[in-house]
NUDO-70279 format. One record per residue (C-alpha): residue number from 1; x, y, z. Coordinates in pm, 1 decimal, padded with zeros to 6 digits. Each point is the difference from the previous one (the first is absolute). Layout:
N
<k:NUM	east:X	north:Y	up:Z>
...
//
This chain:
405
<k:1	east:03757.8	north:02121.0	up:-00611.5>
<k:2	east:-00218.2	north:-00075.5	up:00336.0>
<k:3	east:00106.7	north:-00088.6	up:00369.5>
<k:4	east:-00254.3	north:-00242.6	up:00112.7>
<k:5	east:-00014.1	north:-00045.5	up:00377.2>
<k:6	east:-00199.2	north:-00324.6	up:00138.9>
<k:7	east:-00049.5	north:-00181.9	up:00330.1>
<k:8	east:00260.3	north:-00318.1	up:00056.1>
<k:9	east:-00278.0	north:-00250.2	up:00126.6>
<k:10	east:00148.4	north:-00259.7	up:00201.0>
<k:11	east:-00088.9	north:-00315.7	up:00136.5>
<k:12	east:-00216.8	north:00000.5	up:00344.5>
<k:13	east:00074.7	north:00361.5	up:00028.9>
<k:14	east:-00297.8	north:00221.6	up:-00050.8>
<k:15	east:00143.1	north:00325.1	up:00185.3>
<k:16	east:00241.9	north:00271.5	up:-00088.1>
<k:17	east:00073.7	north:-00130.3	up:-00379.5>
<k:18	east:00345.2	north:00111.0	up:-00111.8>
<k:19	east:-00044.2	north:00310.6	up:-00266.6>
<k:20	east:00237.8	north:-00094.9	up:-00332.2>
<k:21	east:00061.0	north:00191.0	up:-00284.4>
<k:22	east:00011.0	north:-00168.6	up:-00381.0>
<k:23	east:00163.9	north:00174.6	up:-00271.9>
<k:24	east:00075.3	north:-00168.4	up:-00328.0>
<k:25	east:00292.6	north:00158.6	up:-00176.4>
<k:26	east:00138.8	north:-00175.8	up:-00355.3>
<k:27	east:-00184.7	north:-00327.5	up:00098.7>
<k:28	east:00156.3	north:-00024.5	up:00365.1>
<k:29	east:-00170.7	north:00042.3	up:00294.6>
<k:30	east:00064.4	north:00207.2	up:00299.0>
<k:31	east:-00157.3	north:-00117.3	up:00287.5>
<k:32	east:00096.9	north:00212.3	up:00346.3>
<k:33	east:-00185.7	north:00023.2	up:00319.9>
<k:34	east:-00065.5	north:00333.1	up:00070.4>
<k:35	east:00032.0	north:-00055.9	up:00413.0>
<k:36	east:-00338.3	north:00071.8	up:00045.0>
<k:37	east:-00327.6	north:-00240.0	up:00059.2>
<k:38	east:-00410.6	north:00003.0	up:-00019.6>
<k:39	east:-00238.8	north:-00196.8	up:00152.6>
<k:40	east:-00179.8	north:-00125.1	up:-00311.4>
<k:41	east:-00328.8	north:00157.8	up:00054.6>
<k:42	east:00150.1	north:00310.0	up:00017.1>
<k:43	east:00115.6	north:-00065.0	up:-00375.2>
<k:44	east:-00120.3	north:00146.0	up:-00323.5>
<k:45	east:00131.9	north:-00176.9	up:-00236.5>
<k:46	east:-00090.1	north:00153.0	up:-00345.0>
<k:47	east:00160.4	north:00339.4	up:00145.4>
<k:48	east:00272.2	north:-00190.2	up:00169.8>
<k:49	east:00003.1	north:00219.7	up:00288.7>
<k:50	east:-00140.3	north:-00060.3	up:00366.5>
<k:51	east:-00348.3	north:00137.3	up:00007.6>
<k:52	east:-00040.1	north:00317.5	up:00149.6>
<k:53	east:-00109.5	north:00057.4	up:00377.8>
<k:54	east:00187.0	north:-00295.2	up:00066.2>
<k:55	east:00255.3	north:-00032.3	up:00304.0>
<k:56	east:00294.6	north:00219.0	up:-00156.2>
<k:57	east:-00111.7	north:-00034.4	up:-00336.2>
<k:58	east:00098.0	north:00358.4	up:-00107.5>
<k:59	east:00366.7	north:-00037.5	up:00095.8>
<k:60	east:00037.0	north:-00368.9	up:-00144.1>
<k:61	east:-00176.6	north:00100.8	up:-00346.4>
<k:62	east:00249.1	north:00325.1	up:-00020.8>
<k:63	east:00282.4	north:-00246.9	up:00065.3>
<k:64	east:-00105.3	north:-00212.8	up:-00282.2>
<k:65	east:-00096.0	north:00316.8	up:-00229.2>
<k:66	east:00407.9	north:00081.6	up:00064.6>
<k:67	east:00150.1	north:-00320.1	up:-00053.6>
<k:68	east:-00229.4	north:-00015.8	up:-00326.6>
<k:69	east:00138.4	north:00382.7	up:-00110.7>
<k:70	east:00345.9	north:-00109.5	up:00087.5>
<k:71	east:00004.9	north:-00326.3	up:-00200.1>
<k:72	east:-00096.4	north:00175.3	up:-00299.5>
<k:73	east:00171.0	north:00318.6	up:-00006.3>
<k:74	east:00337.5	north:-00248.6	up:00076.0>
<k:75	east:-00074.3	north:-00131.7	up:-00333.2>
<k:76	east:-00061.4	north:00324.6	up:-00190.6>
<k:77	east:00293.1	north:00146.6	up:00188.0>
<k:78	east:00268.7	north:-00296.8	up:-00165.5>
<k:79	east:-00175.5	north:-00025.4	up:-00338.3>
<k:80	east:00060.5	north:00401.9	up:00000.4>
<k:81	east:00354.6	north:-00025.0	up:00101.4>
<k:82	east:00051.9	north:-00309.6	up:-00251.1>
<k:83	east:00082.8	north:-00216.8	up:00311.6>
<k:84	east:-00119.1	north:-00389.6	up:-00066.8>
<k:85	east:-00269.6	north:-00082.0	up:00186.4>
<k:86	east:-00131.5	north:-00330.7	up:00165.5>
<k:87	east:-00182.5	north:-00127.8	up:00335.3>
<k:88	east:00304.1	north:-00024.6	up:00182.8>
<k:89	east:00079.5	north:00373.8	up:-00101.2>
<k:90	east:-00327.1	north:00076.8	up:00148.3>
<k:91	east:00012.2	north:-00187.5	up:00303.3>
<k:92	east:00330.3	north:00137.3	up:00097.4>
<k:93	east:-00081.6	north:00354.7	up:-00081.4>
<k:94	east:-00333.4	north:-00021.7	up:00202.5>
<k:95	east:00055.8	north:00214.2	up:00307.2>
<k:96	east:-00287.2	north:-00177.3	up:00228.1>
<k:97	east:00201.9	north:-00303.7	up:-00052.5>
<k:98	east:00301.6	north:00034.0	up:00082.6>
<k:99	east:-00067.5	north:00186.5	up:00308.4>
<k:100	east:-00229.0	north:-00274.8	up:00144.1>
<k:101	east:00217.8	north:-00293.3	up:-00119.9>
<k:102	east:00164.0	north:-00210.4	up:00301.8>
<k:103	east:00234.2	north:-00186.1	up:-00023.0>
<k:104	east:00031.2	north:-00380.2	up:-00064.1>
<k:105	east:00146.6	north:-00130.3	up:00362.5>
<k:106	east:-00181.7	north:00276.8	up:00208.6>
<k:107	east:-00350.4	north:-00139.0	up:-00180.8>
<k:108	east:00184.1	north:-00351.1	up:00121.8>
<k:109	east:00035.3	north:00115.2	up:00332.9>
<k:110	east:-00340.2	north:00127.5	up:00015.2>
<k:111	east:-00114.2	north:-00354.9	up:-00097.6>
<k:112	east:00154.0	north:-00171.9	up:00263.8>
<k:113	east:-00071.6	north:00236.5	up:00299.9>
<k:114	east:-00377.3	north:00048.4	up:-00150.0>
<k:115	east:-00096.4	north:-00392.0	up:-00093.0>
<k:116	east:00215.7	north:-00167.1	up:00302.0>
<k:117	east:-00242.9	north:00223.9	up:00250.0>
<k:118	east:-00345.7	north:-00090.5	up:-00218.6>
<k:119	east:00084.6	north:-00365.7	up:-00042.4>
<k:120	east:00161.5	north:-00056.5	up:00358.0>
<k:121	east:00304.2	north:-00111.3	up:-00213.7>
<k:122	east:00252.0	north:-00255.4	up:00226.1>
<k:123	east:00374.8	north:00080.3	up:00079.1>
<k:124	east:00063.8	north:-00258.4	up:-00373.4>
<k:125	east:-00167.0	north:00210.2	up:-00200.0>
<k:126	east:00123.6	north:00305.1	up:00054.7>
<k:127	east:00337.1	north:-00112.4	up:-00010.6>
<k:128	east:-00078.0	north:-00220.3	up:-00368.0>
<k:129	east:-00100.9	north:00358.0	up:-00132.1>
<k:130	east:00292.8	north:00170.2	up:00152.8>
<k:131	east:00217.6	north:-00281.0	up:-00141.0>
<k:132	east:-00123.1	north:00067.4	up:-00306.6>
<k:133	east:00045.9	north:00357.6	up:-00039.8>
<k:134	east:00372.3	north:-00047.7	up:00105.7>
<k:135	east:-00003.7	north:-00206.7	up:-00333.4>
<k:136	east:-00193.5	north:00297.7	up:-00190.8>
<k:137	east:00243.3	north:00234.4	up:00156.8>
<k:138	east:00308.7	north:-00197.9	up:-00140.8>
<k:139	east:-00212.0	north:-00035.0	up:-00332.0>
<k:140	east:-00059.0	north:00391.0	up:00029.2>
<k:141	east:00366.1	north:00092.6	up:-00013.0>
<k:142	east:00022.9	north:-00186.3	up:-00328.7>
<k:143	east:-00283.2	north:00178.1	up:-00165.1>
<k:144	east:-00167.9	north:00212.1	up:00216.6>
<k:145	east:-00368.1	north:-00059.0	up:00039.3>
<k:146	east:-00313.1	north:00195.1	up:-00006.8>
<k:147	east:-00337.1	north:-00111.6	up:-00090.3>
<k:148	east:00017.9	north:00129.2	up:-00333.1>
<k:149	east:00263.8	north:-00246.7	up:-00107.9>
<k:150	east:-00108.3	north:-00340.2	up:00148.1>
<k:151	east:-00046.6	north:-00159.8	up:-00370.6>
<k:152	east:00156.7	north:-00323.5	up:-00142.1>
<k:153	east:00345.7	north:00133.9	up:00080.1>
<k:154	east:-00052.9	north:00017.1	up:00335.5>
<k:155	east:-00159.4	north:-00377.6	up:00064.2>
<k:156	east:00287.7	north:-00133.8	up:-00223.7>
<k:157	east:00217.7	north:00186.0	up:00222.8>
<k:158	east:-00174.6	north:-00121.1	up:00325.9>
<k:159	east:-00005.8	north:-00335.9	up:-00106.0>
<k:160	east:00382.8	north:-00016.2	up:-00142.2>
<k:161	east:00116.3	north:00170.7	up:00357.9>
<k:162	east:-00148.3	north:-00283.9	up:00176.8>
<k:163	east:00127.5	north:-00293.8	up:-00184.2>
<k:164	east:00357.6	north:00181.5	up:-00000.6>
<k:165	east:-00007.7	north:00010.9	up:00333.8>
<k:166	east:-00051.1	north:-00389.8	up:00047.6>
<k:167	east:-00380.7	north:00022.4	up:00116.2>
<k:168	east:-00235.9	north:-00234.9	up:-00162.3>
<k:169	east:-00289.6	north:00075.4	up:-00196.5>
<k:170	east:-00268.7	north:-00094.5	up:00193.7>
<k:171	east:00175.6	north:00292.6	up:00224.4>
<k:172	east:-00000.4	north:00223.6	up:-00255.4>
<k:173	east:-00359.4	north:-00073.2	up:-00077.4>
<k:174	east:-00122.0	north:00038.3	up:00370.4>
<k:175	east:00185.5	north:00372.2	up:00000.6>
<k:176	east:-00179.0	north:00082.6	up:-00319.5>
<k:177	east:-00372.7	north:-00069.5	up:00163.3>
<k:178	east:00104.7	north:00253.7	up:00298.4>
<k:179	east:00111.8	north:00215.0	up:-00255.2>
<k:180	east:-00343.5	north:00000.1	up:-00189.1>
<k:181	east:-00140.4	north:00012.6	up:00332.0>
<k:182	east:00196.9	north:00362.6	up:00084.7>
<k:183	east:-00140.9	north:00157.6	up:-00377.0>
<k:184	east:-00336.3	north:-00101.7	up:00009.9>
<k:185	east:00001.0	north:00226.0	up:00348.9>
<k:186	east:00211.6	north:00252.9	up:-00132.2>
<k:187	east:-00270.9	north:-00016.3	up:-00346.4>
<k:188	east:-00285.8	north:00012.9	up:00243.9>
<k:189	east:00155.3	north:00299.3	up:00207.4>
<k:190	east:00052.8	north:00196.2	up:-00354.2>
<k:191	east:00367.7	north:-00007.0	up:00049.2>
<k:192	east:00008.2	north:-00209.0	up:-00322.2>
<k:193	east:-00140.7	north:00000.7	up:-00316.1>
<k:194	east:00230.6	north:-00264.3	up:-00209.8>
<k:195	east:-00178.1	north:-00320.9	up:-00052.6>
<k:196	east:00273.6	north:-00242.4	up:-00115.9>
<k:197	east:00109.4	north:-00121.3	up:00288.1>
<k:198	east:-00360.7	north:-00193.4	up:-00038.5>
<k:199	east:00135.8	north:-00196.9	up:-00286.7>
<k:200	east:00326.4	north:-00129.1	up:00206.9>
<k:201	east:-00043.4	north:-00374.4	up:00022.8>
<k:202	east:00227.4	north:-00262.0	up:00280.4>
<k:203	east:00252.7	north:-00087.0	up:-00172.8>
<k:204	east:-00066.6	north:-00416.0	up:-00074.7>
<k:205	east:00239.8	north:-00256.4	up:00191.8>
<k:206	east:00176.4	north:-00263.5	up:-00258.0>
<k:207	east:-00069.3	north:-00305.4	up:00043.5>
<k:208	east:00367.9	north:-00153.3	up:00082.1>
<k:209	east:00118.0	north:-00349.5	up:00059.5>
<k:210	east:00312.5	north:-00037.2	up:00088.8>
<k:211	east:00214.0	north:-00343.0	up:00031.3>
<k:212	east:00266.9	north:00013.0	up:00259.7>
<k:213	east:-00098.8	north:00303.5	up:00196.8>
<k:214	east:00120.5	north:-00123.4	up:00287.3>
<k:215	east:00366.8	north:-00071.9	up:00197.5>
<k:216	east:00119.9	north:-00329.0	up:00020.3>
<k:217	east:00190.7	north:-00109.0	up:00366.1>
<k:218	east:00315.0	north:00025.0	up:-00169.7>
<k:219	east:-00086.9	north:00377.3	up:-00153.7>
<k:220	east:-00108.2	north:00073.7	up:00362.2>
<k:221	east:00293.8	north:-00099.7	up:00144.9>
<k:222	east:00196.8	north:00152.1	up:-00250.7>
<k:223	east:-00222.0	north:00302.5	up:00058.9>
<k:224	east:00059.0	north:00041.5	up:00360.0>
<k:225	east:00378.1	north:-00079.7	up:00040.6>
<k:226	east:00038.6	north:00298.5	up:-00236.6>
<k:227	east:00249.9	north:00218.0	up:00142.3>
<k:228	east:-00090.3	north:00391.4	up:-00013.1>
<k:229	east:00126.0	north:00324.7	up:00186.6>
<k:230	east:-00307.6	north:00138.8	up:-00062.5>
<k:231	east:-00236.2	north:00076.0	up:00292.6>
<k:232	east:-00278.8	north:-00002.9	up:-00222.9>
<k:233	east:00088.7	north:-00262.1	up:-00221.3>
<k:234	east:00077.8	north:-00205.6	up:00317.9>
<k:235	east:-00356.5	north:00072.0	up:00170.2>
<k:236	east:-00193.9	north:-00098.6	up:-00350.4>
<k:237	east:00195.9	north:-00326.7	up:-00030.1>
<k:238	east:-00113.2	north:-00073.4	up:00346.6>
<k:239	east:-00322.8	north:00091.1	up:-00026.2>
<k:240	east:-00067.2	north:-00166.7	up:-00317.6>
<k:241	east:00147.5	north:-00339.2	up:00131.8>
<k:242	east:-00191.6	north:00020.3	up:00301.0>
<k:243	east:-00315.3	north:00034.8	up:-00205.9>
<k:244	east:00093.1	north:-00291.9	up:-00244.9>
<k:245	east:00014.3	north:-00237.8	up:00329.4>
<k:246	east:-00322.9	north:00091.2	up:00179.3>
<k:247	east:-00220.7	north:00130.1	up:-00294.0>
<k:248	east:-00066.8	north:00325.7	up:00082.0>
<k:249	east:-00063.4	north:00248.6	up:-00225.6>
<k:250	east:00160.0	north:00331.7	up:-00063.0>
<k:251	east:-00309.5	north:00197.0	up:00256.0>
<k:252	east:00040.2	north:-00251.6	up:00252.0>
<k:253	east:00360.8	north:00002.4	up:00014.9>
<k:254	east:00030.0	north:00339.2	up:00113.7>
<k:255	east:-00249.8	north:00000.8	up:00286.9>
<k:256	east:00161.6	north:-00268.8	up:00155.7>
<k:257	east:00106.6	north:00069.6	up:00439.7>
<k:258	east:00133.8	north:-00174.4	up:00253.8>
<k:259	east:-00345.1	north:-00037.8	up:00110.3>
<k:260	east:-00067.0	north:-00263.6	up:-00259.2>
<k:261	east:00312.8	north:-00240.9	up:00068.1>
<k:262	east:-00007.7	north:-00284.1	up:00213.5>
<k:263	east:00269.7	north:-00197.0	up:00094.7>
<k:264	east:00045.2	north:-00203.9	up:-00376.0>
<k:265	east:-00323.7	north:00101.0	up:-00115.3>
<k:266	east:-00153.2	north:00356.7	up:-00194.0>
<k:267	east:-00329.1	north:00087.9	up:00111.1>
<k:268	east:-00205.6	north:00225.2	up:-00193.6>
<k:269	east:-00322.5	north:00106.1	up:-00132.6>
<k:270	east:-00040.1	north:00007.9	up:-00384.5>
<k:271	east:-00223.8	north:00249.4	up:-00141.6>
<k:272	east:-00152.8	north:-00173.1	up:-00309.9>
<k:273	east:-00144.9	north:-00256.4	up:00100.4>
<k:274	east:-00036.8	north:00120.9	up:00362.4>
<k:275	east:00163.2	north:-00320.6	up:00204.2>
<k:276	east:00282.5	north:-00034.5	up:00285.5>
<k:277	east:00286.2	north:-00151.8	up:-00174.9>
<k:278	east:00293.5	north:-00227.0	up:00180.9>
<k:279	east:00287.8	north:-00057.1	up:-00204.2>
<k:280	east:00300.8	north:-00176.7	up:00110.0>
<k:281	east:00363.9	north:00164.3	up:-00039.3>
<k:282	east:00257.5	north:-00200.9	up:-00181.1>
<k:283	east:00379.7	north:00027.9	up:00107.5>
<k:284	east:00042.6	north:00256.0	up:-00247.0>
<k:285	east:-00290.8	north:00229.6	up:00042.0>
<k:286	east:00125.9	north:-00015.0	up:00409.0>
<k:287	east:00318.1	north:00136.5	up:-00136.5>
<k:288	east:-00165.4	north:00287.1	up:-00178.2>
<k:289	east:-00203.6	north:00085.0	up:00280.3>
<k:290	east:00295.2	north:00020.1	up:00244.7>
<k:291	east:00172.6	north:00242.7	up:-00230.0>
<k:292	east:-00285.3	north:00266.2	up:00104.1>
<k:293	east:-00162.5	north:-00043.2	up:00284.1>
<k:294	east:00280.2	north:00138.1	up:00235.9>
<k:295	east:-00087.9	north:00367.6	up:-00179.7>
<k:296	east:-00371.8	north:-00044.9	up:-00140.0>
<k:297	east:-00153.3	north:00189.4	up:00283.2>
<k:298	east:-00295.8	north:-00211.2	up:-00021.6>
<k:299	east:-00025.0	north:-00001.1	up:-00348.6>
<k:300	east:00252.2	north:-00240.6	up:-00196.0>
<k:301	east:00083.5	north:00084.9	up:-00296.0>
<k:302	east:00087.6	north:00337.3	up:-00191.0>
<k:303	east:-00335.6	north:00166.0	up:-00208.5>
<k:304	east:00099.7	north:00028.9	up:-00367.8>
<k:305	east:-00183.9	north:00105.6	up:-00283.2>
<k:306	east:-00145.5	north:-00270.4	up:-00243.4>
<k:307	east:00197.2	north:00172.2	up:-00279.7>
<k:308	east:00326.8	north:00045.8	up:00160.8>
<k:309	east:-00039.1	north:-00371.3	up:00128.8>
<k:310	east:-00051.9	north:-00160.7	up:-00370.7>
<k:311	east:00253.6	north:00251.1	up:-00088.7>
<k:312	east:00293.8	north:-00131.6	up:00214.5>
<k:313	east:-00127.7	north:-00359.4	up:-00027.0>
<k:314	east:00066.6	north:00025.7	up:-00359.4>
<k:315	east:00337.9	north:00118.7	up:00043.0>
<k:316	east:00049.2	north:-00259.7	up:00296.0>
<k:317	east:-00074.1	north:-00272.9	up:-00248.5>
<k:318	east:00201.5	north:00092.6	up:-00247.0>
<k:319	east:00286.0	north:-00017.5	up:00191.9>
<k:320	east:-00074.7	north:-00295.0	up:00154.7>
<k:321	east:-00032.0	north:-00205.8	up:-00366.4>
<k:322	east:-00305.5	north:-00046.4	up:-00001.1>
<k:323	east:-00017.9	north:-00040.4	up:-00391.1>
<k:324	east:-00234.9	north:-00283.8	up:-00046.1>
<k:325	east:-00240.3	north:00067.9	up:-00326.3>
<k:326	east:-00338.7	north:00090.1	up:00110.7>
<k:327	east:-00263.7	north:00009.6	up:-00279.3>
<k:328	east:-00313.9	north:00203.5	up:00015.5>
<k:329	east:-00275.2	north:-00067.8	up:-00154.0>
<k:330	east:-00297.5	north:00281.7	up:-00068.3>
<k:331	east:-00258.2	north:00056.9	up:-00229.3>
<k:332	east:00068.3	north:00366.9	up:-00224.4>
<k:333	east:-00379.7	north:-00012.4	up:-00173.9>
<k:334	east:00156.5	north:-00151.0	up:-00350.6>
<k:335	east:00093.3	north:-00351.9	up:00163.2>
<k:336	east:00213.3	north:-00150.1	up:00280.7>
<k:337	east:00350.9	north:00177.5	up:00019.0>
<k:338	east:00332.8	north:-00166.8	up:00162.5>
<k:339	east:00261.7	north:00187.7	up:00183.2>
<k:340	east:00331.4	north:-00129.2	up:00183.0>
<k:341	east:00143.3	north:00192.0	up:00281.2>
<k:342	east:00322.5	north:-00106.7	up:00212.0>
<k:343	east:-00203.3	north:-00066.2	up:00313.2>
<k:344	east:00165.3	north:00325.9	up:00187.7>
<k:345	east:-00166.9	north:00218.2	up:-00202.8>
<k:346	east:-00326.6	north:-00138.7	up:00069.5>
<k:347	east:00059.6	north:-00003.5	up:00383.0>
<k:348	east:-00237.0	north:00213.3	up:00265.1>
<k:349	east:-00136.7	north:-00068.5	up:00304.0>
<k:350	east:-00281.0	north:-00239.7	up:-00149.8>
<k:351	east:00313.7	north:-00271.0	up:-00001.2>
<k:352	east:-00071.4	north:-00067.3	up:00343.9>
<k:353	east:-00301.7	north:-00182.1	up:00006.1>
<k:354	east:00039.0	north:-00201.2	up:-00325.3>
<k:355	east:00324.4	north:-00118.6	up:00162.9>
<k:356	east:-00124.3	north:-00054.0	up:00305.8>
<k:357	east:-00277.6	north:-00242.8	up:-00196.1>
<k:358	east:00229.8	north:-00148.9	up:-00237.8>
<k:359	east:00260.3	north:-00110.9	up:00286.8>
<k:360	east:-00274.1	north:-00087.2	up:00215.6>
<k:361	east:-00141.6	north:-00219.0	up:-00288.6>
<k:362	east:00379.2	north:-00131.1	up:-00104.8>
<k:363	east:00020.2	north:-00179.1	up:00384.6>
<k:364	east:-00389.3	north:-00134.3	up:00026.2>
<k:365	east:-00144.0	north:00242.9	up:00250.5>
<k:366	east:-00341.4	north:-00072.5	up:-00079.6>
<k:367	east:-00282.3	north:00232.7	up:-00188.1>
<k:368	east:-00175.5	north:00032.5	up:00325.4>
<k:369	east:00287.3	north:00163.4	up:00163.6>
<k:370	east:00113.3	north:00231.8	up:-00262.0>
<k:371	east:-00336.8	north:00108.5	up:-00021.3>
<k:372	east:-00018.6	north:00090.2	up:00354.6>
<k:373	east:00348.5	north:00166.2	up:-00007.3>
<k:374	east:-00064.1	north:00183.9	up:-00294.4>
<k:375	east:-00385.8	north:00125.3	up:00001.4>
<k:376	east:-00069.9	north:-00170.9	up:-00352.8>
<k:377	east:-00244.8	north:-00231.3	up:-00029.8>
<k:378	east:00056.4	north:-00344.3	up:-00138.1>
<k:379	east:-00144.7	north:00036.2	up:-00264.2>
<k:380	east:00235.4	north:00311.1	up:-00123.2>
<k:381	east:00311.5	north:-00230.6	up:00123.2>
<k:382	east:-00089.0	north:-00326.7	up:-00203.4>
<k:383	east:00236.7	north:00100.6	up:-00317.6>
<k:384	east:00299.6	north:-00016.1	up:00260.3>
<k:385	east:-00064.5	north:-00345.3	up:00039.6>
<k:386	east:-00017.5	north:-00086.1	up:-00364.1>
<k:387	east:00072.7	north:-00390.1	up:-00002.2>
<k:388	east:00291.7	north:00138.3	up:-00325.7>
<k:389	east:00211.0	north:00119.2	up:00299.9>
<k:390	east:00050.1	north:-00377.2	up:00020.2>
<k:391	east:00121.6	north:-00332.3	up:-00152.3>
<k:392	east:-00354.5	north:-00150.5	up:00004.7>
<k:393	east:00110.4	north:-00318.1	up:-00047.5>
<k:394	east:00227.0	north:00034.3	up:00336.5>
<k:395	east:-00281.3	north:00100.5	up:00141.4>
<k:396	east:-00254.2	north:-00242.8	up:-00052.9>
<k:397	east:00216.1	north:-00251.3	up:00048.1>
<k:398	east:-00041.5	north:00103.2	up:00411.3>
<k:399	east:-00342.3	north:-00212.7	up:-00015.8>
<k:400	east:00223.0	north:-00292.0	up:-00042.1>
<k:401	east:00134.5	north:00019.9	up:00361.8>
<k:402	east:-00342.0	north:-00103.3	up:00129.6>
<k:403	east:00037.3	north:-00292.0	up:-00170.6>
<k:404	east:00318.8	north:-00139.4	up:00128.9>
<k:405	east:-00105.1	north:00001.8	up:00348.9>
//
């Protein structure tokens, strides 16, 4: 049996290596860093120790002489005493280890506090990190974590929390990179020494078509003369209506003021693509808007988390009726696969804008204007204005009228 110890060379770094230790015990390898680093000329690496003279040398290669006697007289002490023996035994017996481990969050905080100072990080990214540890945390109580245990389990766990709790994947997949980001520090610092989290890929977005995702007027109206006692309920009806006449999505919705209303018109700036947007208020959005504005206090309408939002919309629609069959259409890797849903199930705050194209579309408001109101481009709105939507024959027959003139 032989401890090896070696330098962990990293990329671009050429000062103050991390010291590891390797052990190979029953054809698994232990692999710990041993807190301390070397600068590698100061390195000798057929005796594995820092060469002597060097800037605390003596102490360091005393350190690693210990950890080295302790490794193997932990083995010779369990094979004495009959006590089965593997790396993890080791690792958790090793006293230099478990009195220098930190733990997982105060590493995390570490991170933040550390990186956001180097970087110059903005106000946004400190709060997307500190948004995701309150997931982690939530995660944490579940299975508590450490870096020891963040294996397959653990991404199969972080991705199934996320989709449970109505995010999408791309969402999911943007958390994981900051993730990543957070243990290739903490691997860099020494605070980590478990390499699978390299293997965790984005979880891959299905490629979905769907045929009816949208509300027609009647479902709308159906929709928003639902009766509920239900503050919450009440506000997500609203809100949801509101965004199914003007377009908006689910972001802009919620950042909406009395700053951007004018007379019959909402004002606003959209964020992707970057343009000042006018969009004219039909009766029934007026009616909505009335409902808050006495008690918005400059902003109109309630904050509610996406999940709780498609949560209660769900529930909204079922009790409205809104059972029309909704088939969805993705592709599973063996083939195209069909599903039908009643169309409440399917229902989230994405509704609004495909209803807000599909009326707009239904009453002839032209591509030029939808693409304005909306932010698409044409091009990305032509399949709205499929010419199946209408009795071609009707149609054409319009070139008559110039004709009988």
């Amino acid at each position: 049996m032989k401890v090896h110890f070696y330098l962990d060379r990293r990329k671009e770094k050429v000062h103050r290596l991390p010291i590891f230790m390797h052990f190979w015990y029953k054809g698994k390898l232990l692999r710990v860093y041993t807190g301390e680093h070397c600068n590698p000329g100061d390195w000798n690496r057929e005796m594995e120790r820092i060469i002597p003279g060097s800037e605390g040398a003596a102490e360091i290669n005393r350190l690693l002489q210990s950890i080295e006697e302790e490794v193997l007289l932990i083995v010779r002490s369990a094979r004495t005493g009959r006590i089965p023996v593997d790396i993890d035994y080791i690792r958790d017996h090793l006293s230099f280890l478990t009195s220098q481990e930190k733990g997982f969050f105060n590493v995390w905080e570490e991170f933040v506090i550390k990186e956001s100072v180097e970087k110059e990080w903005g106000m946004g990214m400190v709060r997307r990190f500190d948004i995701l540890k309150m997931h982690l945390k939530i995660l944490d109580k579940q299975s508590s974590i450490n870096f020891h245990n963040i294996n397959d389990n653990f991404y199969n766990m972080f991705i199934e929390y996320h989709l449970q709790q109505g995010f999408q994947k791309s969402y999911a997949a943007r958390n994981l990179e900051l993730f990543r980001w957070f243990m290739n520090w903490a691997t860099l610092k020494g605070y980590n020494i478990n390499m699978t989290y390299k293997s965790f890929k984005p979880p891959k977005e299905k490629r979905i078509i769907y045929e009816g995702r949208f509300l027609t007027a009647d479902e709308l109206i159906k929709l928003y003369k639902l009766k509920t006692d239900n503050v919450l309920m009440e506000s997500v009806k609203d809100i949801f209506c509101f965004g199914c006449l003007t377009g908006l999505r689910y972001t802009d919705l919620f950042k909406l003021g009395e700053k951007h209303i004018s007379d019959t018109k909402l004002i606003y700036t959209r964020e992707k693509p970057k343009m000042k947007v006018e969009v004219p208020l039909v009766d029934m959005a007026q009616e909505i808007l009335e409902k808050y504005r006495p008690d918005s206090n400059g902003i109109i309408f309630p904050d509610t988390p996406i999940q709780i939002f498609n949560k209660s919309l769900k529930q909204l629609g079922k009790l409205a009726g809104l059972t029309d069959p909704v088939t969805v259409k993705y592709n599973n890797g063996n083939g195209l696969v069909e599903q039908t849903y009643r169309k409440w199930e399917l229902l989230s705050s994405k509704f609004t804008k495909w209803t807000f194209l599909n009326l707009g579309v239904e009453m002839g408001i032209g591509l030029e204007v939808m693409s304005e109101l909306t932010g698409n481009l044409p091009g990305t709105l032509r399949n709205y204005y499929q010419l199946k939507r209408y009795d071609k024959n009707a149609e054409m027959q319009k070139l008559n009228e110039f004709f009988k003139k």
